[in-house]
C-alpha positions as CSV (number, residue, x, y, z in Angstrom):
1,X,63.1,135.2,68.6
2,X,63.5,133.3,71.6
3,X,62.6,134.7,75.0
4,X,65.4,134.8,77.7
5,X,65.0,133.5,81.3
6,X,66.6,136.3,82.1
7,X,64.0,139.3,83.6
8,X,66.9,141.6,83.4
9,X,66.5,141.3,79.3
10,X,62.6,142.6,78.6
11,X,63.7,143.4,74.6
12,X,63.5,139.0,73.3
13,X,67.2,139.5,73.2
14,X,69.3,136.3,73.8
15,X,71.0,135.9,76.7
16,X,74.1,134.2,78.3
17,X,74.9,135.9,81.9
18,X,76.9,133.6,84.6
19,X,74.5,133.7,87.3
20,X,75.5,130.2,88.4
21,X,77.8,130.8,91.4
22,X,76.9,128.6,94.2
23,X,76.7,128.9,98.2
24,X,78.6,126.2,99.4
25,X,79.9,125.2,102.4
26,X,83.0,127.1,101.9
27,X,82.0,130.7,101.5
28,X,85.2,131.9,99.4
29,X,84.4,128.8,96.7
30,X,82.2,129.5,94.1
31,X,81.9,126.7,91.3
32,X,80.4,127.0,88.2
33,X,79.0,124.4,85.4
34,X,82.3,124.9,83.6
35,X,84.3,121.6,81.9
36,X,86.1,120.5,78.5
37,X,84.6,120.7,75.2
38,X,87.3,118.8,72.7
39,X,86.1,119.7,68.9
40,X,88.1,118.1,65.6
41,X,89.6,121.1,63.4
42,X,89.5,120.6,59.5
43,X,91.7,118.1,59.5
44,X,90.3,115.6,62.5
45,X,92.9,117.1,64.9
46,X,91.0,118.0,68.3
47,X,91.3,121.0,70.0
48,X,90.7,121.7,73.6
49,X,88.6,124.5,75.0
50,X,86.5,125.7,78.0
51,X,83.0,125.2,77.5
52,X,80.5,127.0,79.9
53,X,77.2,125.1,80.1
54,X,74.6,128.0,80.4
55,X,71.0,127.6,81.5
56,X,70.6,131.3,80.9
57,X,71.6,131.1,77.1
58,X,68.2,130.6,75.6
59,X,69.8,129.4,72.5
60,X,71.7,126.6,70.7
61,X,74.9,127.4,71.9
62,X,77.7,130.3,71.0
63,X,81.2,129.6,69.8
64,X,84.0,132.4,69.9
65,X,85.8,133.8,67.4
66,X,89.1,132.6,68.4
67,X,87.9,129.3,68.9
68,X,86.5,128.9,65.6
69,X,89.9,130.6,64.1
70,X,91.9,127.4,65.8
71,X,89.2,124.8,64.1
72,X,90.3,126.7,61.0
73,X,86.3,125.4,60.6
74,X,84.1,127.5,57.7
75,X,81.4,129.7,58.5
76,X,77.7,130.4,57.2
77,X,75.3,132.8,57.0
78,X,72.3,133.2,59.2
79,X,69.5,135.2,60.3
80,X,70.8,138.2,62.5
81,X,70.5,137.6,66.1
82,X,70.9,140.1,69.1
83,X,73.1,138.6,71.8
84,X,74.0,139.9,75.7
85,X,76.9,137.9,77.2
86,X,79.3,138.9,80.2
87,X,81.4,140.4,77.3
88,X,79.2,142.7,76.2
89,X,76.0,143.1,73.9
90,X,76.8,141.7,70.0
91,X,74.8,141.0,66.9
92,X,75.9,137.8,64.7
93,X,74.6,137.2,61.9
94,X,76.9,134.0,61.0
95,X,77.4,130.8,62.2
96,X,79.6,127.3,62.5
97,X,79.2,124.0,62.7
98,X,80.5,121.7,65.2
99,X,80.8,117.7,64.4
100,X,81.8,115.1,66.7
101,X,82.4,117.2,69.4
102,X,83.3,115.8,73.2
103,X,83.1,116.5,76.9
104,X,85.8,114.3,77.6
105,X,85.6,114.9,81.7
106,X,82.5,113.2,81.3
107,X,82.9,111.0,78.4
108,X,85.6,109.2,76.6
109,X,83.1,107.9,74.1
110,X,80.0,110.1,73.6
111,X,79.8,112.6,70.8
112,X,77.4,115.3,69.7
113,X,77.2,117.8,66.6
114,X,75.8,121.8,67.0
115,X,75.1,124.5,65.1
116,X,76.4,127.8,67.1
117,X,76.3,131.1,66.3
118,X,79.6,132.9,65.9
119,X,80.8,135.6,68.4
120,X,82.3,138.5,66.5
121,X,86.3,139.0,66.8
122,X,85.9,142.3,69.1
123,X,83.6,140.7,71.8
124,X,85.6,137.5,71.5
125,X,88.8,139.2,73.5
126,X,87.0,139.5,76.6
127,X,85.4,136.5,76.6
128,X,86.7,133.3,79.0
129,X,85.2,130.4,77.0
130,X,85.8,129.1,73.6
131,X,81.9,127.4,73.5
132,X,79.0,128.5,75.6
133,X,76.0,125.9,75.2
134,X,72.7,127.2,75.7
135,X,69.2,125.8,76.4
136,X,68.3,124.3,73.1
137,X,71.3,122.0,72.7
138,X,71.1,120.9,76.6
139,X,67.7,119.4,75.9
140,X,68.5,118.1,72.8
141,X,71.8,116.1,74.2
142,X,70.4,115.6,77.9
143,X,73.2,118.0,78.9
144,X,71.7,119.9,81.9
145,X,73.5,121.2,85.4
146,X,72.5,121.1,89.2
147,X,73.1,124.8,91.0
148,X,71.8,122.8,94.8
149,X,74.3,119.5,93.8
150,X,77.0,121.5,92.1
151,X,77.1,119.1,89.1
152,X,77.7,118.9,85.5
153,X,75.1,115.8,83.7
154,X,75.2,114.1,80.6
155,X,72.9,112.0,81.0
156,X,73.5,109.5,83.6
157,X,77.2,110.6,83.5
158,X,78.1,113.0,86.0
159,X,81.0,115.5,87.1
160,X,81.2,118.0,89.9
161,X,81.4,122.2,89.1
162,X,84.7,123.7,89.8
163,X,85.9,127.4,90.7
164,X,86.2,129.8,87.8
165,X,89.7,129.8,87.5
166,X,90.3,125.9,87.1
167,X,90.6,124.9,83.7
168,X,94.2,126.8,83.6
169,X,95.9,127.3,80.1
170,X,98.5,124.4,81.4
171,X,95.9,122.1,82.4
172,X,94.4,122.4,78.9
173,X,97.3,121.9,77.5
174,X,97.3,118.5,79.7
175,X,94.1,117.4,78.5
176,X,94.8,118.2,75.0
177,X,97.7,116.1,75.0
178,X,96.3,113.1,76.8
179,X,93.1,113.2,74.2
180,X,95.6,112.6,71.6
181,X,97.6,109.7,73.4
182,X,94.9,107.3,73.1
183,X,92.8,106.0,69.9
184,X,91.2,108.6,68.2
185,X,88.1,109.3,70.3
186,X,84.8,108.1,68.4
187,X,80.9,108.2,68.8
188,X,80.0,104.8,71.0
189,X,78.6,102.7,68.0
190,X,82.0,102.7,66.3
191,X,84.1,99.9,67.7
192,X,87.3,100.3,65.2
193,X,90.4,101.2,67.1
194,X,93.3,103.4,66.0
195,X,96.8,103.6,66.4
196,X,97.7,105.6,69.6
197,X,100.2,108.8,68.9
198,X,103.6,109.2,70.2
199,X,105.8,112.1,70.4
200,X,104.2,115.1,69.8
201,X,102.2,114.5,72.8
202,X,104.7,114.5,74.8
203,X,106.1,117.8,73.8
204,X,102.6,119.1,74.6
205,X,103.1,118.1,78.6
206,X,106.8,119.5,78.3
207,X,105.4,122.3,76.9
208,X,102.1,122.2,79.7
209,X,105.0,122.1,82.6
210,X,106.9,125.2,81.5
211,X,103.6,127.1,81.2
212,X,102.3,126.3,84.2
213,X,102.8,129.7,86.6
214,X,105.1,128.8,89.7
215,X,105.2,130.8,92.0
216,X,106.8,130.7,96.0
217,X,103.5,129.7,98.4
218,X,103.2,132.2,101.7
219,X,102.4,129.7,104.2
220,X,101.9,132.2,106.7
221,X,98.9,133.7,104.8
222,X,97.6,130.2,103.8
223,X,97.3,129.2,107.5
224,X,95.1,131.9,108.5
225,X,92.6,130.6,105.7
226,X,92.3,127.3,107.2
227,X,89.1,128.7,109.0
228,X,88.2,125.0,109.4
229,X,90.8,124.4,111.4
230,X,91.2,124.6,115.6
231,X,93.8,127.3,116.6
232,X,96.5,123.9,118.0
233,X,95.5,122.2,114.2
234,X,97.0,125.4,112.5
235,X,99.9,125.9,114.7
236,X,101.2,122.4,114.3
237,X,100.3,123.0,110.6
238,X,102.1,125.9,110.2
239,X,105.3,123.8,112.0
240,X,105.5,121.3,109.4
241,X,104.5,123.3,106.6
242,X,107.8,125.5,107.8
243,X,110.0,122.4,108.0
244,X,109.6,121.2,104.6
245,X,109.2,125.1,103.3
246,X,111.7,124.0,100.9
247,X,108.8,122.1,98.5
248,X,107.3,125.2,98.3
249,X,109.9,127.9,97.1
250,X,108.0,128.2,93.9
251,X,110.4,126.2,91.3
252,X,110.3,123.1,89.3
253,X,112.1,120.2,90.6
254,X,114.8,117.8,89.4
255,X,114.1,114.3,90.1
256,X,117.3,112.3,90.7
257,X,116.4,109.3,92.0
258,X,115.2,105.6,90.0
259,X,112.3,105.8,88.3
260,X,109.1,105.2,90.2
261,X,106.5,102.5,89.0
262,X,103.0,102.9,90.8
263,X,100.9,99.9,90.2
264,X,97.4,100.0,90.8
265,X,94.8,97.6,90.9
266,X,91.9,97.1,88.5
């Protein structure tokens, strides 16, 4: 049984509690080591998910049920484990294997395969992430975070924390379809290329758009949170905010005009 860092647990229990807010700046933004974790399914197909990268989960890693269920992956017994999570306590005795896996926000090339123990179905529903990778599996990849620099590492790669409530089901959606735009995403000692995919992805960011929740901004209410701001800065704020209020009536738009062709430079 592995010992959690936790002192809160004094049984050897597991344990995978999100203790990594961070005291920014900003005192209403709290980020946390949260990114993308994109996983092939039976059939090579990958699937995106949240993926909370836990220095408190003493463990290889958890995976939960309904994660596993989209994978449509098989699972295997295993010793029975004792588990405390922000969705409640659990005992799992089986477990899944994960090949090939991604963190695509920090990687368009790098791979790594885990063994994580299954969450049961019933403490699955309350549960934000569909992988939660734990101690073990951070050494063993060079995965790790920062709580004083608000990063995410993979080795030298690097990406920033966000807020809890970032990786919305529309910006999934997103990053799903563009994963499956380009070649077919490989380890970085394969150098064969694939053909890209068409359509379907772009019924994935149709179907991202209509998903996403719109909803008419208060501008009023937003200009009293702009702390940051002298009292002049937010009144002329608030002035063109209210001139243009009309971008922010909470609907999607309908572009008339010629196409518009941004070209950047390499």
């Amino acid at each position: 049984m592995v010992q959690s860092d936790d002192e809160s647990i004094s049984d050897g229990s597991h344990s995978s509690n999100e203790f990594m807010e961070v005291t920014s700046s900003k005192p209403t933004e709290n980020l946390h080591p949260i990114t993308v974790v994109a996983a092939p399914d039976k059939e090579g197909k990958r699937t995106a998910a949240k993926i909370l990268i836990d220095q408190c989960c003493t463990d290889q890693g958890l995976i939960s049920f309904e994660f596993a269920k989209k994978l449509g992956l098989p699972t295997r017994r295993a010793d029975k484990d004792r588990y405390l999570t922000a969705a409640g306590p659990f005992e799992t005795n089986e477990e899944v294997e994960l090949s090939n896996c991604m963190l695509p926000c920090l990687s368009s090339n790098r791979t790594f395969s885990v063994t994580l123990r299954l969450i049961p179905e019933e403490n699955s529903k309350s549960l934000n992430y569909g992988v939660i990778l734990g101690q073990q599996a951070m050494r063993k990849f060079d995965i790790d975070t920062s709580i004083t620099r608000s990063i995410i590492s993979w080795g030298e790669l690097e990406i920033p924390m966000v807020p809890r409530n970032h990786w919305t089901k529309e910006r999934l959606l997103l990053h799903k379809a563009r994963l499956t735009k380009g070649p077919t995403l490989q380890s970085a000692d394969e150098e064969s290329e694939q053909p890209p995919q068409s359509d379907p992805n772009e019924v994935l960011e149709t179907e991202a758009l209509i998903a996403t929740n719109y909803q008419k901004h208060d501008v009023d209410k937003y200009i009293v949170t702009r702390t940051d701001l002298a009292e002049d800065q937010r009144s002329k704020l608030l002035h063109v905010l209210k001139k243009y209020e009309q971008l922010f009536l909470g609907r999607r738009g309908n572009w008339k005009g010629q196409p518009v062709d941004i070209k950047v430079k390499a």
